[in-house]
C-alpha positions in Angstrom: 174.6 124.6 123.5 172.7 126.5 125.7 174.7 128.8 128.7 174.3 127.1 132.4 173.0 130.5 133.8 170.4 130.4 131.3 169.1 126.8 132.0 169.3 128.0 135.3 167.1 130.8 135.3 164.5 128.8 133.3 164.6 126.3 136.4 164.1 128.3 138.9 161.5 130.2 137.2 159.5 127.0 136.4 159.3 126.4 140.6 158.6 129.9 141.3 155.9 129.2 138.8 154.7 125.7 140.4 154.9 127.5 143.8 152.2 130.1 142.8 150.5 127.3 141.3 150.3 125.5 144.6 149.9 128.3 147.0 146.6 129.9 144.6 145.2 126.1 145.1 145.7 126.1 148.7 143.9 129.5 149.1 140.4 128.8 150.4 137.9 129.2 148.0 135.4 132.7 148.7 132.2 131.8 150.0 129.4 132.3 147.8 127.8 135.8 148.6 123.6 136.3 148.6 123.1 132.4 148.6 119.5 131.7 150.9 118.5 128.3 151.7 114.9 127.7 151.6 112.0 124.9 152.3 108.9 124.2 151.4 106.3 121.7 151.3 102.5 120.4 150.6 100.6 117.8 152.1 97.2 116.2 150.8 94.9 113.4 152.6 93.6 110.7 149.9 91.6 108.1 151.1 93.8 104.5 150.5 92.3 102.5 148.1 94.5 98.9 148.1 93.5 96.5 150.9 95.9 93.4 151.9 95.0 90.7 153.7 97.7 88.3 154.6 96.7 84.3 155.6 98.7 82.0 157.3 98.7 78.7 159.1 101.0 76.1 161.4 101.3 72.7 161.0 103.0 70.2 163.5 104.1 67.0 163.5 107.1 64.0 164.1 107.7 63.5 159.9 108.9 67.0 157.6 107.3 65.1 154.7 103.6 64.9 156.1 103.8 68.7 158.0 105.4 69.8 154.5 102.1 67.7 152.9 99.6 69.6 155.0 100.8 72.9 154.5 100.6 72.6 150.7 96.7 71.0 150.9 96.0 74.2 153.1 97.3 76.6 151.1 96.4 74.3 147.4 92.8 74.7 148.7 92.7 78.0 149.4 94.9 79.4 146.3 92.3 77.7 144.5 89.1 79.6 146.2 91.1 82.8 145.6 91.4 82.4 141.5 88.2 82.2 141.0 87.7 85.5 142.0 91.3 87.0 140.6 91.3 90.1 138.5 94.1 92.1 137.6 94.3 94.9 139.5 91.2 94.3 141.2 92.2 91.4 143.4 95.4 89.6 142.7 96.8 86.4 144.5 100.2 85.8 145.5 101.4 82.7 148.0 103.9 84.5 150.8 106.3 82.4 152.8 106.4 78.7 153.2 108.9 77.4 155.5 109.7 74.4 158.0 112.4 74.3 160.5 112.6 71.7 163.4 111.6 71.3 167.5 114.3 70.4 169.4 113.9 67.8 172.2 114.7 69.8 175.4 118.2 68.2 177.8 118.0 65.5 174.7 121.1 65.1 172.6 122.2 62.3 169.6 125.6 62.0 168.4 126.4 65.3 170.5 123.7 67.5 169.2 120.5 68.1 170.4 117.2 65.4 169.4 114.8 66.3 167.2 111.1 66.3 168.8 109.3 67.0 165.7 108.7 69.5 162.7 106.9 72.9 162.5 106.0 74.7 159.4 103.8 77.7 158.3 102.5 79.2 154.8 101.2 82.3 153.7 98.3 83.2 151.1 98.9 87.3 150.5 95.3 89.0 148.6 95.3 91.9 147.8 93.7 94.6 145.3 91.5 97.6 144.6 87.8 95.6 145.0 87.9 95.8 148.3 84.2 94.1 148.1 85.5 91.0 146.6 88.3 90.4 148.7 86.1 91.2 152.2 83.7 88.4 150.6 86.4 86.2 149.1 87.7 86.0 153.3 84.8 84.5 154.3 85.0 81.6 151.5 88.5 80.8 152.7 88.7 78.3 155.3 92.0 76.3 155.4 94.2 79.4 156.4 92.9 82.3 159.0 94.0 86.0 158.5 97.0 87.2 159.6 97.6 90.4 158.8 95.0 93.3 157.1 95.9 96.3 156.0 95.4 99.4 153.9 97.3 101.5 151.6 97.5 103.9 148.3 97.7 101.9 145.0 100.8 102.8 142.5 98.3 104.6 140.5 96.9 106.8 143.3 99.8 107.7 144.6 101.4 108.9 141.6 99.1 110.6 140.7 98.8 112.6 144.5 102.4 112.9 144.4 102.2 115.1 140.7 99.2 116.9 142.4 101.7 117.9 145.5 104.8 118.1 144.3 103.6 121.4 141.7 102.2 123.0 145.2 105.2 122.5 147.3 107.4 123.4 144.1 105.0 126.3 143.5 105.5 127.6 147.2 109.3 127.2 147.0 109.5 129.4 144.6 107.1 131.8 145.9 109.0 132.3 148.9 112.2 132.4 147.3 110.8 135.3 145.6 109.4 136.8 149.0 112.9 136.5 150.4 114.6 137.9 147.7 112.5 141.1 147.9 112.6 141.5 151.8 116.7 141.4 150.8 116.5 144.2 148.8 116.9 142.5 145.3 115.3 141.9 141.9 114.9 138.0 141.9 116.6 134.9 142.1 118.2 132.2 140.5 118.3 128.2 141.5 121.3 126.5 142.5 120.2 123.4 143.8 116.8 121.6 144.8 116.0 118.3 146.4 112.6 117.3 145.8 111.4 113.9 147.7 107.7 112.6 148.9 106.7 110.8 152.2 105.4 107.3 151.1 102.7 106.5 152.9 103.0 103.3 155.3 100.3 100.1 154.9 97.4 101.1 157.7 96.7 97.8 159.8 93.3 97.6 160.6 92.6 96.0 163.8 91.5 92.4 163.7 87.8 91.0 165.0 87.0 90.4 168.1 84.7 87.4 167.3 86.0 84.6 165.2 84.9 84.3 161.2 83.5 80.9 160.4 81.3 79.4 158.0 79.0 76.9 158.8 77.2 74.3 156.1 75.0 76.1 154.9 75.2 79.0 155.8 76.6 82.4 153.5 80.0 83.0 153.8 81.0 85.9 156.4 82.4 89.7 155.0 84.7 91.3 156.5 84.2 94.3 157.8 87.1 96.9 157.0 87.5 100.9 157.3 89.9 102.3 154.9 90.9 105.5 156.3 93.0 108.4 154.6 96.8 108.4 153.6 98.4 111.6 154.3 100.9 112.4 150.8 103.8 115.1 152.0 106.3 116.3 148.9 109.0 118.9 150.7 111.4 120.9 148.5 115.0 122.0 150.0 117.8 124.0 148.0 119.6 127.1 148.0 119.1 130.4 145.6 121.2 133.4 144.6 120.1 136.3 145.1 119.8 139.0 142.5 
């Protein structure tokens, strides 16, 4: 049986043991010493190379069934002009948003709610692709839905391939002035500690709509249109710290 003094001791030189513990944790922790942070980046132009044009149309009317039935002929006729000239890549088809919500009789209520005048709906026809040829022709050939929206941007393909391009120059300049700094301090080199590399994506470019209205008339050759794609400008920056050496 061990002596009460003993136990003792061994008790309180367990807490004086946990207090050193906690008083080393609660010590601040020394700031890093020779530690730059640094930035750097690299910017290209590409000219954009993926045009989007975006068709739409309203229908009205007192019955959801019949607006609901003229929205799908519009767009049925239409998605069928655009397959013809579909190509993977080239010019793909997709249909956008379809939806039909009701009017609302103004000061007219039934059953405590307000009347129903009638029944609006829209749909959307998206194009969109690389040809930019076949989709300014294919515009002129649809007739049951006008253009909404037009636009230019960089395909996935371009813009990966931009963003390797200017990611090794920004990445390239990072470290050259990493090595600068380090010299200007006095020291031998560096060493990473931590980077953040990220790219600007560039935005869809809208390109203004015509002045004069598109139309076909019977026989007569359906109407281009006219587009201007304009460049993209790519920027890659790189951000971190280094030790200096």
């Amino acid at each position: 049986m061990r002596h009460p003094t003993a136990i003792l001791r061994r008790g309180l030189a367990c807490a004086t043991l946990a207090a050193a513990a906690a008083a080393a944790a609660a010590q601040p922790a020394t700031p890093p010493q020779n530690v730059v942070t640094l930035a750097a980046s690299a910017t290209v132009e590409v000219n954009r190379d993926w045009l989007t044009v975006t068709f739409s149309t309203n229908r009205d009317g007192s019955d959801a069934n019949q607006v609901q039935a003229a929205l799908r002929t519009a767009l049925d006729t239409a998605l069928a002009e655009a397959r013809k000239a579909a190509r993977p890549g080239q010019l793909e088809v997709q249909t956008g948003g379809f939806s039909i919500y009701p009017r609302y009789a103004s000061g007219k209520f039934s059953s405590g709610v307000p009347a129903i005048a009638g029944w609006t709906g829209s749909v959307e026809l998206i194009v969109q692709g690389r040809d930019v040829a076949a989709i300014s022709q294919l515009v002129g050939r649809i007739q049951t839905l006008s253009i909404a929206r037009v636009g230019y941007t960089l395909s996935r393909e371009a813009r990966e391939k931009v963003e390797g391009e200017v990611t090794a120059q920004a990445i390239e300049r990072y470290r050259a002035r990493a090595e600068a700094v380090a010299r200007q301090f006095g020291f031998a080199g560096y060493t990473l500690r931590e980077v953040t590399v990220n790219s600007d994506i560039p935005m869809p470019q809208p390109v203004p709509m015509l002045a004069r209205a598109m139309s076909v008339t019977a026989g007569a050759q359906p109407e281009a249109l006219p587009t201007e794609a304009g460049k993209a400008t790519v920027t890659v920056n790189v951000s971190g710290s280094v030790q200096l050496k």
